[in-house]
C-alpha positions as CSV (number, residue, x, y, z in Angstrom):
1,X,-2.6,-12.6,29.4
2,X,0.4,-14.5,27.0
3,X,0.1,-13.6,23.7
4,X,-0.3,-17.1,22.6
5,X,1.1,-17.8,18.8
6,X,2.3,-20.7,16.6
7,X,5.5,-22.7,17.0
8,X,6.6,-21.3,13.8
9,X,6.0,-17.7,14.4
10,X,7.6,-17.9,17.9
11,X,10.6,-19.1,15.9
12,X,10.6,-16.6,13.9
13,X,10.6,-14.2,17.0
14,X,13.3,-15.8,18.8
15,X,15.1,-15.8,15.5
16,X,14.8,-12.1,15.3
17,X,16.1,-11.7,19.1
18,X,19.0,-13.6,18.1
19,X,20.0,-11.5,15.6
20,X,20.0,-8.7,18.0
21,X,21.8,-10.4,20.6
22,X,24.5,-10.8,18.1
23,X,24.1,-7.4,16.4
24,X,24.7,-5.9,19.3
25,X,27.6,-7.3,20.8
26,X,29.5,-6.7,17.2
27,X,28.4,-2.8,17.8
28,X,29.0,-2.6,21.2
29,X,32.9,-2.9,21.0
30,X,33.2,-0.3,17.9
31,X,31.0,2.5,19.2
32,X,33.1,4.1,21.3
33,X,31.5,6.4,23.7
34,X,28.5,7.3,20.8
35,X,25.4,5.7,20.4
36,X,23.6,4.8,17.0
37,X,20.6,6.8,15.5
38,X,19.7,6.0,12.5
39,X,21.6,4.0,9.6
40,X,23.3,5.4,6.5
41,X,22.4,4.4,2.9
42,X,25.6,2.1,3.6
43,X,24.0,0.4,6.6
44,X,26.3,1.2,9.3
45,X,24.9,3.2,12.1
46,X,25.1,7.3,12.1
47,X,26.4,8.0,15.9
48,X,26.4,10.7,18.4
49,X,27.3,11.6,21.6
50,X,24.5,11.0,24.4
51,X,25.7,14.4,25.7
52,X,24.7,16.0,22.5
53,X,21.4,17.9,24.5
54,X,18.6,19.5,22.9
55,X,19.1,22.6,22.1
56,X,17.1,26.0,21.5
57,X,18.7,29.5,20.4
58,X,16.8,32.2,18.7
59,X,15.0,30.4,15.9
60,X,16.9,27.3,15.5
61,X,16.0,24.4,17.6
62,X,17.8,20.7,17.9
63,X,16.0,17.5,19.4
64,X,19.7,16.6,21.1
65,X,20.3,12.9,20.9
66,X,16.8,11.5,22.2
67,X,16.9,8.0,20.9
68,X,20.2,7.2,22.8
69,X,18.6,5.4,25.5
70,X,16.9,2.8,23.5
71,X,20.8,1.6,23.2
72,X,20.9,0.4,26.9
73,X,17.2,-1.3,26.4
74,X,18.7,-3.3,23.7
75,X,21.2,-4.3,25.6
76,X,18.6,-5.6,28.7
77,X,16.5,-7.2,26.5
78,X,19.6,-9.2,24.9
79,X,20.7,-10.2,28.5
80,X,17.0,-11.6,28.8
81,X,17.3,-13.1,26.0
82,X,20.5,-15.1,26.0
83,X,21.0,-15.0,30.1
84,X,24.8,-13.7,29.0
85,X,25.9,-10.7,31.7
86,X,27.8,-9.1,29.5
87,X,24.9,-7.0,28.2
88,X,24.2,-6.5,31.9
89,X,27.5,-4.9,32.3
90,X,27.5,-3.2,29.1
91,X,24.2,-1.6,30.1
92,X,25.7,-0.3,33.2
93,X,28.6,1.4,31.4
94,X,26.2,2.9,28.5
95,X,24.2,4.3,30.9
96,X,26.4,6.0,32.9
97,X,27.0,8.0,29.3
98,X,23.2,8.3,28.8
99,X,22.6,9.6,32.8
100,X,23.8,13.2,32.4
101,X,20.6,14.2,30.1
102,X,18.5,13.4,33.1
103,X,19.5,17.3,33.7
104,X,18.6,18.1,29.7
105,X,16.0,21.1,30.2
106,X,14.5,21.4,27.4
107,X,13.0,18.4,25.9
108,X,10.2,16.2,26.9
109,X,12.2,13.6,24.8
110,X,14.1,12.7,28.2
111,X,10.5,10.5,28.7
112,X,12.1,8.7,25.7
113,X,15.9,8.1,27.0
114,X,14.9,7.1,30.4
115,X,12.1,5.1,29.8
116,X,13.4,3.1,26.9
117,X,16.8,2.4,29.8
118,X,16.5,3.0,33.2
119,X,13.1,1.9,33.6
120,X,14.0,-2.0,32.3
121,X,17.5,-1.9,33.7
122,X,15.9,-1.4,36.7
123,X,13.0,-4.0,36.1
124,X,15.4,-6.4,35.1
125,X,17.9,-5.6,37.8
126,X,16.6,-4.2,41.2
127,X,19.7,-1.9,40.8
128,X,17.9,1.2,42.6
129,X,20.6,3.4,41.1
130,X,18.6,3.2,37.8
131,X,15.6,4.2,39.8
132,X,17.1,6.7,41.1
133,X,17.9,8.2,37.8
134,X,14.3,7.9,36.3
135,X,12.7,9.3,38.9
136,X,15.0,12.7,38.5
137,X,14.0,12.3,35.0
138,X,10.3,12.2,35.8
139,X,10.4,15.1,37.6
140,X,11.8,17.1,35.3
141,X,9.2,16.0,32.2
142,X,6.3,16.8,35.1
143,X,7.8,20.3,35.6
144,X,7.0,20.6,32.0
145,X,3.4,21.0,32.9
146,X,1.8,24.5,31.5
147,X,-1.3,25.2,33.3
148,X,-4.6,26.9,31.7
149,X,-7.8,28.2,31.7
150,X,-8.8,25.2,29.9
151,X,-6.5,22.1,31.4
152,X,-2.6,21.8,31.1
153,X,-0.6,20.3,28.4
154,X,3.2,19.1,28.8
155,X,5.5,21.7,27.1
156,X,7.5,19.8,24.4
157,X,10.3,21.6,23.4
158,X,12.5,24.2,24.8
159,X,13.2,26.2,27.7
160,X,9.5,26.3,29.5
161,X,10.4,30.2,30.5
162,X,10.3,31.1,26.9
163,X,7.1,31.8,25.4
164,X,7.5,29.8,22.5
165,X,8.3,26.6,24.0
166,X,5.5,27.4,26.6
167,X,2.6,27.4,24.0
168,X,3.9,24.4,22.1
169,X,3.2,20.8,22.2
170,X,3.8,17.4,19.9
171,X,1.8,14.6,19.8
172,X,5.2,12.3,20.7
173,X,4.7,13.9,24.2
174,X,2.1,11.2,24.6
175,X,4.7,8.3,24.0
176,X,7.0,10.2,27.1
177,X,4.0,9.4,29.6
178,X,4.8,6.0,30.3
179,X,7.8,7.9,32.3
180,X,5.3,9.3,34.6
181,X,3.0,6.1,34.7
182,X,6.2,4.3,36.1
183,X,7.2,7.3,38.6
184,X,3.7,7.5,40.4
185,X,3.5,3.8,40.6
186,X,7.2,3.9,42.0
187,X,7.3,6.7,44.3
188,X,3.6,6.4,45.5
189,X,3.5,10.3,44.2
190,X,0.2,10.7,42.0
191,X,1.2,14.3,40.9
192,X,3.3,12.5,38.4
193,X,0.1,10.2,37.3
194,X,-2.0,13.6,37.5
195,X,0.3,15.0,35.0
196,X,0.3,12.1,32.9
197,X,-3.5,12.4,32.4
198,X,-4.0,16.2,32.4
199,X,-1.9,16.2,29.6
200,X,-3.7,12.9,27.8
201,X,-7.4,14.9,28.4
202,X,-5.8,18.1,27.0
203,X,-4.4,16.2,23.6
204,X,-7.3,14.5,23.0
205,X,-9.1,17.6,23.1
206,X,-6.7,19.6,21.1
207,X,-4.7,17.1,18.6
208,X,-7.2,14.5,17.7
209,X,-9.6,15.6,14.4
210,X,-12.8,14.3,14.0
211,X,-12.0,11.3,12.3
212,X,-9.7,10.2,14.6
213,X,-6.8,11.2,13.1
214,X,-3.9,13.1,14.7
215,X,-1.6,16.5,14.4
216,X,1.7,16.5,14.6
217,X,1.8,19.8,17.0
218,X,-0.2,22.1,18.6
219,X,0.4,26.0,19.2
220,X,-1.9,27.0,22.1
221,X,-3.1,30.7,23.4
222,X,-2.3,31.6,26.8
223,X,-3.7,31.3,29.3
224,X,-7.1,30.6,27.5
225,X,-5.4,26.9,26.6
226,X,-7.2,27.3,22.9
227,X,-5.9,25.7,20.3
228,X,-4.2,28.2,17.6
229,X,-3.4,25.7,14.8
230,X,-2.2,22.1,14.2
231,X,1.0,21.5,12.2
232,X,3.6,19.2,11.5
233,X,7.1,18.5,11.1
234,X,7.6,15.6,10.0
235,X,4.7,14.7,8.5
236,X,3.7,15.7,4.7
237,X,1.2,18.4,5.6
238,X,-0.2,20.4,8.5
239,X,-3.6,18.4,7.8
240,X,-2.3,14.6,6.8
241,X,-2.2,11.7,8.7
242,X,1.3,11.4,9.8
243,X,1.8,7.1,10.4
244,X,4.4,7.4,13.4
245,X,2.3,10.8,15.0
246,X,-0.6,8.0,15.1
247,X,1.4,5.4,16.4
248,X,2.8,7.4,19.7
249,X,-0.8,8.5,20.1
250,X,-2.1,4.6,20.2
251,X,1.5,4.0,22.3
252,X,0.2,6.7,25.0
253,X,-2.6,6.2,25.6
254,X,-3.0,3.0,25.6
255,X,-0.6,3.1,28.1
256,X,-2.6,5.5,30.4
257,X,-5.5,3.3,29.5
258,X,-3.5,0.0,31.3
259,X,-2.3,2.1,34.5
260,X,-5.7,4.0,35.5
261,X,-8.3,2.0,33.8
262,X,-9.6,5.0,32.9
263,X,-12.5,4.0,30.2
264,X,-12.5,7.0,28.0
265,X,-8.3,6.7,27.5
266,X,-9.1,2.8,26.7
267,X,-12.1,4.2,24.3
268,X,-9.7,6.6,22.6
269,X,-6.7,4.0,22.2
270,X,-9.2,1.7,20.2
271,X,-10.4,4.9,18.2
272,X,-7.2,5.7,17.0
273,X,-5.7,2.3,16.4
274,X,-8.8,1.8,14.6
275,X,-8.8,5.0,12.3
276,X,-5.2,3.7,11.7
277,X,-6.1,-0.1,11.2
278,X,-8.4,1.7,8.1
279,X,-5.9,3.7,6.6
280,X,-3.7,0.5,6.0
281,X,-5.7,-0.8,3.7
282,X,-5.0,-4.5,4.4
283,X,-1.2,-3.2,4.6
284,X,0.5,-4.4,7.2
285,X,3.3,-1.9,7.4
286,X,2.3,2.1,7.0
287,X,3.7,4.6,4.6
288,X,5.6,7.6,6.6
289,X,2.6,9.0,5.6
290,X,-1.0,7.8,4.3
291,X,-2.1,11.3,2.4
292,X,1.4,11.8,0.7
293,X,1.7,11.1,-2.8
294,X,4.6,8.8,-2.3
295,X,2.6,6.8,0.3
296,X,2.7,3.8,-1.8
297,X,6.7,3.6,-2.1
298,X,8.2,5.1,1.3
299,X,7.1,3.1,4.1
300,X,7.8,3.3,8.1
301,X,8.6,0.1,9.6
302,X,9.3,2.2,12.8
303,X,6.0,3.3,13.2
304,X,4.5,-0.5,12.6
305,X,6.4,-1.4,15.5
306,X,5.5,0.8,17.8
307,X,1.6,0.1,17.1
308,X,2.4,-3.6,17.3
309,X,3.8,-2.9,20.7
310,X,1.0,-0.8,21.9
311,X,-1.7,-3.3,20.5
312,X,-0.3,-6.2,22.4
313,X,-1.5,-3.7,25.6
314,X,-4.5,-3.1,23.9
315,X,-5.6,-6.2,23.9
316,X,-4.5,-6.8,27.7
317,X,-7.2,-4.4,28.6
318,X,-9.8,-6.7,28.2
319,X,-12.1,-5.5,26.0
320,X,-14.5,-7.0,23.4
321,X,-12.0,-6.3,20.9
322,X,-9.3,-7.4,23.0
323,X,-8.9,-11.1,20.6
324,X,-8.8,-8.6,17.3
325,X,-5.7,-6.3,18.5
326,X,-3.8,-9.6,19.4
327,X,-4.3,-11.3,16.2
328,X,-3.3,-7.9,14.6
329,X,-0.2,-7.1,16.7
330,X,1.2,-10.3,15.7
331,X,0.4,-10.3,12.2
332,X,2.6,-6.8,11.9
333,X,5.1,-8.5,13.8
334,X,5.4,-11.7,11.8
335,X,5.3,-9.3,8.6
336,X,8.5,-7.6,10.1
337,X,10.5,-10.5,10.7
338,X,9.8,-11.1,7.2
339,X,11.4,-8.8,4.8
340,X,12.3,-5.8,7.2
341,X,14.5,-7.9,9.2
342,X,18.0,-6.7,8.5
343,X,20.0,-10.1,8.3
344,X,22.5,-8.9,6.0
345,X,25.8,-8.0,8.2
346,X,26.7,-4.8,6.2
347,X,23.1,-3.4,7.3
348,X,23.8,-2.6,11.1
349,X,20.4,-1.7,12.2
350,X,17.9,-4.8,13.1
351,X,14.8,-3.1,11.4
352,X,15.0,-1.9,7.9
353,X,12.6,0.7,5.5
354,X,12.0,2.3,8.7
355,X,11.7,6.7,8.0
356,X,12.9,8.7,10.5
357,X,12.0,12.2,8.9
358,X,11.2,12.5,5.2
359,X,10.2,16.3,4.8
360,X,14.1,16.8,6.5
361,X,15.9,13.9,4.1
362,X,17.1,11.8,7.3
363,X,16.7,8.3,8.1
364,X,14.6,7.5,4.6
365,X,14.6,3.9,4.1
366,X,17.1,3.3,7.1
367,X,16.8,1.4,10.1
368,X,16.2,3.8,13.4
369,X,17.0,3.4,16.5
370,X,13.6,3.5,18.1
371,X,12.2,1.4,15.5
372,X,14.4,-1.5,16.7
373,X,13.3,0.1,20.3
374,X,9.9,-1.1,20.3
375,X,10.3,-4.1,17.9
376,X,12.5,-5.7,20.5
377,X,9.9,-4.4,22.9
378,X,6.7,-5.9,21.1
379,X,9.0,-9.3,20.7
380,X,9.5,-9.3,24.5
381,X,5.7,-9.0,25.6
382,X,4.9,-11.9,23.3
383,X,8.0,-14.6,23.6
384,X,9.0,-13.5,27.5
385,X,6.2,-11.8,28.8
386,X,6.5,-9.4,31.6
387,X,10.4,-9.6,31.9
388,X,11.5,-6.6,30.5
389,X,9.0,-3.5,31.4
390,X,6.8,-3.8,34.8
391,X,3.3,-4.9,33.6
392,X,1.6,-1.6,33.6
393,X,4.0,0.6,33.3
């Protein structure tokens, strides 16, 4: 079903795809062989390698560079956009950078890289090389799997031999799944699908508080699968509702919800987009997070873009509510082509007052690259429906 809206605010939309059609072409020719992250108070993009991996030595742990395959979905969805291959081409050559961390071991954050690249490359393409690639990828996050007593869970960071990374998991892991959704329905495999919900049933059983909120992380006992404590990173305590940890809950498993019709996934999805929908407040656009004290001045653009995104598949679903996520998905949308829209050329990003981490000082009040990820995503569903993911998937 089209996400039907206004002449006006499908004006806006294309407006804001134009702007990213243009944005990235100026990037493209200065990046070199790096890839953008997150923007600097100045506005111009902070870069890495897509070689840097993640990384895990004694106590010290590194995500790697896990946002560097939204780049190469940008790119597709400008090709869709203005129908000029030199995106296409572009694409090609970015992800021939971004293909080597189909090998990373120890990250489920490869769910992000190839499913944000290879996934609508190959969508958009037919190019079976980019299959080919995401499919190694999936198999690696499915390996990933820890078995227990109680279910299994995906392992998110770290070797999987080393007991630490072995009884640890993030609620972002959910927002990887799509990966596995795509491979089962690709290769005809359902180990990768089986995978895909294990893990789902085992986070809703361990991550998700009895009002609906979310953890960040979860330390589990082995092999009982128990649940040791809830924490967080990156959000402003071990018991707050973290806005983005919400949001790649909705993403997921609203996700799983489209690909098995699986009621209780669908059930859960409207649960936790509605839990969130009531901490807003008649916001529009979260706080990085709603129990901190500073939730009324630091806000996450990022994370309204990926629940915009996921509610548009909400509402696909079909459910009573189905009219009520649409209307909302496009109100945050319209909201961020508003005043979040970065149309100032110094201000690289395309998403501004996103927050990437504030307990660790990074990426406050910056645009991120995943936050311009599923913006351009959540665009796409509504102004070119089914062009740039596989419905589904």
């Amino acid at each position: 079903m089209t996400a039907a809206v206004s002449p006006s605010v499908h004006e806006r939309f294309t407006g804001a795809l134009d702007l990213l059609a243009r944005k990235v072409a100026e990037d493209e020719r200065v990046l070199g062989i790096e890839f953008p992250h997150v923007t600097a108070p100045d506005g111009r993009w902070q870069t890495y390698p897509a070689s840097w991996s993640a990384g895990y030595t004694g106590s010290a742990w590194s995500h790697g560079h896990w946002t560097c395959g939204f780049w190469v979905g940008l790119l597709i969805a400008a090709h869709l956009h203005t129908g000029d291959a030199r995106y296409l081409v572009w694409a090609r050559e970015r992800m021939r950078l971004v293909a080597q961390r189909a090998d990373d071991p120890n990250t489920h954050d490869i769910g992000f890289i190839f499913d944000g690249s290879a996934i609508p490359a190959y969508h958009v393409t037919g190019d079976t090389w980019y299959a080919d690639i995401a499919l190694r990828t999936a198999e690696r996050l499915r390996a990933r799997l820890i078995p227990t007593h109680s279910g299994a869970y995906l392992s998110s960071w770290g070797p999987v031999t080393d007991e630490r990374a072995r009884t640890s998991s993030a609620i972002d892991t959910m927002a990887n799944l799509p990966l596995l959704v795509w491979a089962a329905q690709y290769s005809g495999d359902g180990s990768f699908l089986y995978a895909a919900q294990a893990h789902a049933s085992k986070t809703a059983e361990a991550f998700i508080r009895p009002d609906d909120s979310t953890y960040h992380a979860v330390q589990y006992s082995l092999p009982t699968g128990q649940r040791v404590r809830g924490y967080t990173f990156q959000g402003y305590g071990d018991d707050s509702l973290w806005s983005r940890g919400q949001a790649w809950a909705i993403y997921g498993y609203t996700a799983l919800a489209r690909a098995t019709q699986y009621a209780p996934f669908a059930e859960l999805a409207q649960r936790l987009a509605g839990r969130y929908w009531e901490r807003l407040g008649g916001r529009l656009i979260p706080p990085w997070d709603f129990d901190a004290p500073d939730a009324d001045t630091v806000e996450d653009s990022a994370a309204a873009a990926i629940v915009a995104s996921a509610l548009l598949d909400l509402a696909e679903i079909g459910r009573p509510a189905a009219q009520h996520w649409r209307a909302r998905a496009i109100e945050m949308l319209d909201a961020l082509c508003g005043r979040y829209l970065a149309r100032d050329p110094r201000h690289r990003g395309l998403l501004m007052h996103g927050c990437y981490s504030k307990p660790h000082n990074e990426g406050v009040d910056s645009a991120t690259m995943f936050g311009d990820f599923y913006f351009v995503e959540a665009l796409c569903k509504v102004v070119m429906p089914g062009r740039f993911r596989p419905e589904g998937a």
